[in-house]
N, C-alpha and C positions, 0 to 999 in steps of 0.2 A: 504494500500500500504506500502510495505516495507521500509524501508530508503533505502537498495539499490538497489531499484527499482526507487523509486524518483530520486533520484542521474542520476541516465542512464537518465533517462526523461529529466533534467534538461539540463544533458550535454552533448546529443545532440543535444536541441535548441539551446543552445551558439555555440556550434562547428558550425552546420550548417549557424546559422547568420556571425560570426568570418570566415570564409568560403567566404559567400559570401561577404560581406564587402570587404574584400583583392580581392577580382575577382573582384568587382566595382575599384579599383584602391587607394582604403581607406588605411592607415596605422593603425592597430590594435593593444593595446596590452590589455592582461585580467590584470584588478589591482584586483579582487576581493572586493573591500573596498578600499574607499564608494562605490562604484558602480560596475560592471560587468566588464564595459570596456572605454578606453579613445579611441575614433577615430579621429585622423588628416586627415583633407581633404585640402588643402591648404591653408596652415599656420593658421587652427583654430580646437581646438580638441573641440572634442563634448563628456560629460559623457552620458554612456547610462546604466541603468540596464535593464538587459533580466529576463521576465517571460514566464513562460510556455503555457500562454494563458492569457486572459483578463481578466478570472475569480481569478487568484492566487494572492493572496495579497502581499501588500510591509510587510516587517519585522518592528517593532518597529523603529528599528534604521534607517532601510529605509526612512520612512516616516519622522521622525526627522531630517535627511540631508536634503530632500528633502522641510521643513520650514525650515529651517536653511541658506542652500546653498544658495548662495546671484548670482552664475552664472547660465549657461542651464544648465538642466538634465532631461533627457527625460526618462519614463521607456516604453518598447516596447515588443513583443512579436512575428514579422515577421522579415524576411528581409527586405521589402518593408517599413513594418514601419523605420526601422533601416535607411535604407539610405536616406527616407523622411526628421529621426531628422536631421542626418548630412548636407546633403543636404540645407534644410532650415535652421540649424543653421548659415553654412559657409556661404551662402547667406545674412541671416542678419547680422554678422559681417562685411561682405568687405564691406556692403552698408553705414555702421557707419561709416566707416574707410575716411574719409573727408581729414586728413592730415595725412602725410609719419611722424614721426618723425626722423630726421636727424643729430639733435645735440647729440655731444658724451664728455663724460665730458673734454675733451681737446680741442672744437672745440667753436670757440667762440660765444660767443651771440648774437643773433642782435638786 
């Protein structure tokens, strides 16, 4: 397969998840590195890398972020998968989320 051949493959899977993502109501943007794309779903962004299918490997540096990264990152290869990570990401966060914090450094202590 050519490189720009690969290329079209690739980027029409992102296009079509990036697609549907914004039609679920997501806010998308592509960062390329570390990952594919940042999605906010109310008030918690999700990294995701997009592959082509289940069989195509992470890069070196993929998988390095991916030990490294100390938050979520989900890698995926559908829509369905895509709005599942987000989905259940933004789910486990508000479920954390136990107290508002409120103090603002002007605002006194109690």
């Amino acid at each position: 397969m050519s490189l720009s051949r690969w290329d079209a493959a690739t980027d029409g899977n992102q296009k079509a998840i990036i697609r549907g993502l914004r039609q679920a109501g997501f806010t998308v943007e592509y960062i390329r590195k570390p990952c594919d794309l940042v999605v906010g779903s109310q008030g918690v962004n999700t990294l995701l890398e997009i592959k082509r299918n289940e069989k195509a490997p992470l890069t070196m540096k993929q998988i390095n972020f991916e030990f490294e990264w100390r938050g979520q990152y989900a890698v995926v290869w559908t829509l369905p998968m895509a709005v599942n990570a987000v989905l259940e990401n933004t789910q486990r966060c508000q479920s954390n989320q136990t107290t508002k914090v409120t103090n603002t450094p002007n605002s006194p202590q109690q």
